[in-house]
N, C-alpha and C positions, 0 to 999 in steps of 0.2 A: 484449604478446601474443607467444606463440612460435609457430614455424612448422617443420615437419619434414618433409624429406628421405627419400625412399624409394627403397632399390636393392635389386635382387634379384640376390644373388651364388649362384650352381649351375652344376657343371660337372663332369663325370667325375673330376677333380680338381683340388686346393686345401689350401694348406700357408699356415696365418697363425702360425709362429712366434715366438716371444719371448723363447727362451733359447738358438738355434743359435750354438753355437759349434762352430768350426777342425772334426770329421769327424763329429760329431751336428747334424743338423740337425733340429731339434722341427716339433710344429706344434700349435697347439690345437685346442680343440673347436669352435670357433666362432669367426668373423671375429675378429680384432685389429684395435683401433683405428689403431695406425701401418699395417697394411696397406690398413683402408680409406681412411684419410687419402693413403697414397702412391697409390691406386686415381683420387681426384681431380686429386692432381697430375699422375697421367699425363693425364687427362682433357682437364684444364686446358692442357699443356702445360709443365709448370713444372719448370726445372732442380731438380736438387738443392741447389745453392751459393746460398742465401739474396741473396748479393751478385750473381749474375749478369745483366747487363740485361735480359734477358729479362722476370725476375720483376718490374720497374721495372710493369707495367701490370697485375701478379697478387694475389690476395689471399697474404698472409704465410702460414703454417709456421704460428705460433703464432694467427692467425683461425681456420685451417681445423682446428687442435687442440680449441680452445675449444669446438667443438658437442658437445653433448652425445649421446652415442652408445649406443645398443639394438640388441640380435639377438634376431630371432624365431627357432626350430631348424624348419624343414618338415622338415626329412632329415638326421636326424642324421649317416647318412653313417657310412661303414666307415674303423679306419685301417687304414693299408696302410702297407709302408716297401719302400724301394729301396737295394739295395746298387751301390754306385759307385764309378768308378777313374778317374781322370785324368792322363797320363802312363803310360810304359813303355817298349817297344822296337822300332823297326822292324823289320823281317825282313835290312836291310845292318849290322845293329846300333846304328846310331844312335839314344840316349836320349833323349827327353824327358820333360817335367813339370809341376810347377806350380811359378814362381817362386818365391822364398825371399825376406821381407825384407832379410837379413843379406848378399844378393847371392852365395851357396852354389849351386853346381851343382840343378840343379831336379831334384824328385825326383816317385816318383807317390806319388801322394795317395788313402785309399780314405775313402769316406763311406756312414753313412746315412742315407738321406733320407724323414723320414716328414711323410704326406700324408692327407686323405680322399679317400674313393673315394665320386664320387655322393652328396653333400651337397647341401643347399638351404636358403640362410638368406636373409629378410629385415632387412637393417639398415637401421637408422633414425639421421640427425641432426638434430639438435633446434636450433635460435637463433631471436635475435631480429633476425636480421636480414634482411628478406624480397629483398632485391636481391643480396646474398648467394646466400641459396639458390636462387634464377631461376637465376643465373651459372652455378652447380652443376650444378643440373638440364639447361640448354643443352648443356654440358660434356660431359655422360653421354650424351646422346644424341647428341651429335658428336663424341667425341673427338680431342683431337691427334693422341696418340700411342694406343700400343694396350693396351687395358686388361689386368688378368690377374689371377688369384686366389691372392694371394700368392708367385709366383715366376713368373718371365714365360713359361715352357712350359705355364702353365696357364689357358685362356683359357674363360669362360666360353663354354658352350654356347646357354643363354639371352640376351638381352639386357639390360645392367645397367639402361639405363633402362627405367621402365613404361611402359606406351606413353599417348599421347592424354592427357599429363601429369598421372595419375593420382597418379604420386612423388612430386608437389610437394602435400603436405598445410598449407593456409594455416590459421593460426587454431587447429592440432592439436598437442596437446601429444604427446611421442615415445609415453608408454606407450598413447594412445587411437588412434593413427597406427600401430602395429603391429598391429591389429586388422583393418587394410585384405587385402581378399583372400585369405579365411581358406582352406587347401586344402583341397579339397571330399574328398580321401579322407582328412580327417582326423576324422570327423565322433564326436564324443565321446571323442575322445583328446585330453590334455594336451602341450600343444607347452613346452618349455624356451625363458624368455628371460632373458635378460644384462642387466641396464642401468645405468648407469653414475649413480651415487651418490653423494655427498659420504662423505668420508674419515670422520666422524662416526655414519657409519647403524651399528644393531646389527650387521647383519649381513655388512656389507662385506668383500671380496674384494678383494685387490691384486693387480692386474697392470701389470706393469713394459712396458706398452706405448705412452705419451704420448709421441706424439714431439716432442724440441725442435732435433734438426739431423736433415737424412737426406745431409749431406756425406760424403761416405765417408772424408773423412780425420778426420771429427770426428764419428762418430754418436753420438746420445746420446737416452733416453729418461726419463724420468722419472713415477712410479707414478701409476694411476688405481687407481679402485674402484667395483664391483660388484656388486648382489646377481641371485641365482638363482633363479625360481620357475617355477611350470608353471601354465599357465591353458586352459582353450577358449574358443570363441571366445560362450560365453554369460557369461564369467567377468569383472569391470571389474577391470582393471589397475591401475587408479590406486588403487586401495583394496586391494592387494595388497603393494606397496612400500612 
């Protein structure tokens, strides 16, 4: 039997990219699995360095990869981008910048950075492993460290856990656990959900967001997949995928 996991991610903003590279920095439409996954590691408390003792009493990288992962869209949320400089000039003239690998005088750097504006997604993880998910659930509603929606300026306005442990759906399978809580000003509109797929469905979507290291001298992701539909909440899911 599986059991799924509910968080509700909304916040005046929220960047889940998955192709930011050096002065673009993306974001999608909706939660990325490494951002929700690094969302519990903060939760949890858990280093980045797979080796560090810390992680010695944590669940792994590759545990917390393995659940299977859904977004409900409450709000799809506007994108917005920000243009950005780091480094330049004092007013005595003195330069600074952003370091340089190659150890090169540091220069300024400009970027941009796209985000949504007032989004609201429900995401869902799915396993079979119920003491697991407890862990998780605890996690979210105590955090270590402090959560944030994709980039750490960005902290949710809501609470990520549900309250009166509503999150924790025992015995529910992810597509019939995203039906939880439907928004009452959505009433006869189609909400967009994401859910994560075997590589084999007709209709599968690749996204380069699995994480398998979040070290920063070694990050590395590798592809999950997806499909897309739109349901209400009179609609069953599971006969939708």
């Amino acid at each position: 039997m599986t059991h799924t996991l509910l968080l509700r991610l909304a916040g005046p903003m929220q960047s889940w990219g998955t192709n930011s590279r050096f002065k673009i920095r993306d974001t999608g439409l909706e939660p990325s699995k490494s951002g929700v996954i690094g969302l519990l590691c903060a939760a949890l408390g858990k280093p980045r360095d797979e080796s560090h003792p810390d992680n010695r009493d944590k669940p792994s990288l590759e545990t917390l990869a393995a659940l299977r992962m859904g977004v409900r869209v409450n709000r799809e949320g506007a994108m917005r981008k920000d243009y950005q400089t780091a480094g330049g000039a004092h007013r005595l003239g003195e330069r600074y910048g952003v370091a340089k690998a190659n150890n090169s005088a540091p220069e300024t750097v400009t970027s941009e950075r796209f985000y949504l504006a007032d989004a609201d997604f429900l995401a869902g993880l799915e396993g079979a492993d119920e003491v697991l998910l407890r862990w998780l659930n605890a996690a979210i509603e105590r955090p270590r460290w402090q959560l944030f929606l994709g980039r750490k300026s960005f902290a949710p306005h809501w609470p990520v856990y549900l309250p009166n442990g509503e999150g924790l759906r025992l015995n529910t399978k992810l597509e019939d656990a995203l039906q939880f809580d439907w928004p009452k000003d959505s009433e006869g509109e189609k909400l967009r959900h994401v859910i994560e797929v075997g590589v084999d469905h007709p209709r599968a979507e690749k996204r380069i967001d699995w994480p398998l290291s979040f070290d920063s001298a070694a990050r590395d992701f590798r592809p999950r997949y997806v499909v897309t539909d739109f349901f209400n909440h009179n609609d069953q899911l599971k006969g939708g995928l």
